[in-house]
N, C-alpha and C positions, 0 to 999 in steps of 0.2 A: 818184180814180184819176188818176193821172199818165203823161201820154200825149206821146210824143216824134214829132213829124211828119218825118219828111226827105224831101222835094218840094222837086226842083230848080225846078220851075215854081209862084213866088212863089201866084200868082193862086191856085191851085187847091186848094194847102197853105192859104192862109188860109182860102178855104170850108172844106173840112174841119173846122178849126180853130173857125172857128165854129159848126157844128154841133156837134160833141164839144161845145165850151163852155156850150153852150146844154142841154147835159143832166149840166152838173154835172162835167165832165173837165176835169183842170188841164192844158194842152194848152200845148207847146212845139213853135216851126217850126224847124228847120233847112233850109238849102238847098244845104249843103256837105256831104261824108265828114268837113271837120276840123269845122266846131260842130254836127255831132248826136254827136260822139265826144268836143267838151267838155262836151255836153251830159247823156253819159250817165256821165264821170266827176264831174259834181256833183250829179247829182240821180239818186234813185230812180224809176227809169223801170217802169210795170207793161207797157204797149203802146208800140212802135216801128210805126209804118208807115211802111214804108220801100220806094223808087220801087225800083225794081232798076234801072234807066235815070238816073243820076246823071250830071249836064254838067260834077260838078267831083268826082271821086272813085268809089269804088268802094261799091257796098251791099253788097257781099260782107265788104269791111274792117268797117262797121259792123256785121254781122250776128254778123261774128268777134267784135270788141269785146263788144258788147253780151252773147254768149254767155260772154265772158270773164269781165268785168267786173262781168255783171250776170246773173247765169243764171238767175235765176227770168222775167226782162223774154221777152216772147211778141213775136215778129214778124210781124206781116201787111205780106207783100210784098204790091204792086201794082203795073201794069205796062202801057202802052200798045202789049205788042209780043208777039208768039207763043211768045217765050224760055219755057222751063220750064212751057209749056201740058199737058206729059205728064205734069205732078205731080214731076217732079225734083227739082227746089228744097227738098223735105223729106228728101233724100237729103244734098246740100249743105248742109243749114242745118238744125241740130238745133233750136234756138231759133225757125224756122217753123213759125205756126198754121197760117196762113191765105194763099192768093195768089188774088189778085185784079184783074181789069182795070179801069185807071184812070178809066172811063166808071161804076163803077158808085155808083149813087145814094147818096149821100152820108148819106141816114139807114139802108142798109142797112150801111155801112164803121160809121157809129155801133153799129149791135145786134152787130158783129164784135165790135168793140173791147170792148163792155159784155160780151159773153159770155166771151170770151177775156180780160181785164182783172181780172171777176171769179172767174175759176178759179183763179187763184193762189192 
């Protein structure tokens, strides 16, 4: 499974990153909007988890893209902030599985991604 991270915040995109790894996910970091978007026009992306809170760019632009470019590719937003806590974000973003707060345990965002990953 082929797993795109975009985490502006290096540190916590690389745990991620190695959890996913550690169960078999070929797992790509981004920490821009421009390389998770050159990201997802060269490779077949199944899961995007993508910060809603980006320090260089918009996750909305990649959420577009990826719905574009890649429309089968499943989105789990996540998010250290109360934005779209009322479920909206599924509203705005066709391509959203999952939204989820940036705190949550790192083998749970792994059983997201494997379930969501594998429904395609």
């Amino acid at each position: 499974m082929n797993v795109l991270i975009v985490e502006s915040e290096a540190d916590l995109g690389a745990l991620w990153k190695a959890h996913l790894c550690r169960h078999g996910a070929h797992v790509m970091l981004a920490t821009t909007q421009s390389d998770a978007i050159a990201q997802l026009a060269q490779q077949d992306i199944d899961v995007v988890i993508l910060d809603l809170v980006l320090k260089d760019g918009s996750a909305f632009a990649v959420a577009d893209y990826a719905s574009y470019r890649r429309p089968d590719t499943r989105v789990i937003f996540v998010t250290n902030t109360s934005f779209f806590s009322d479920g909206s974000i599924f509203t705005h973003c066709v391509n959203a599985c999952a939204y989820l707060q940036t705190h949550t345990a790192p083998e749970d965002l792994v059983a997201m991604v494997e379930h969501y990953g594998n429904a395609r």
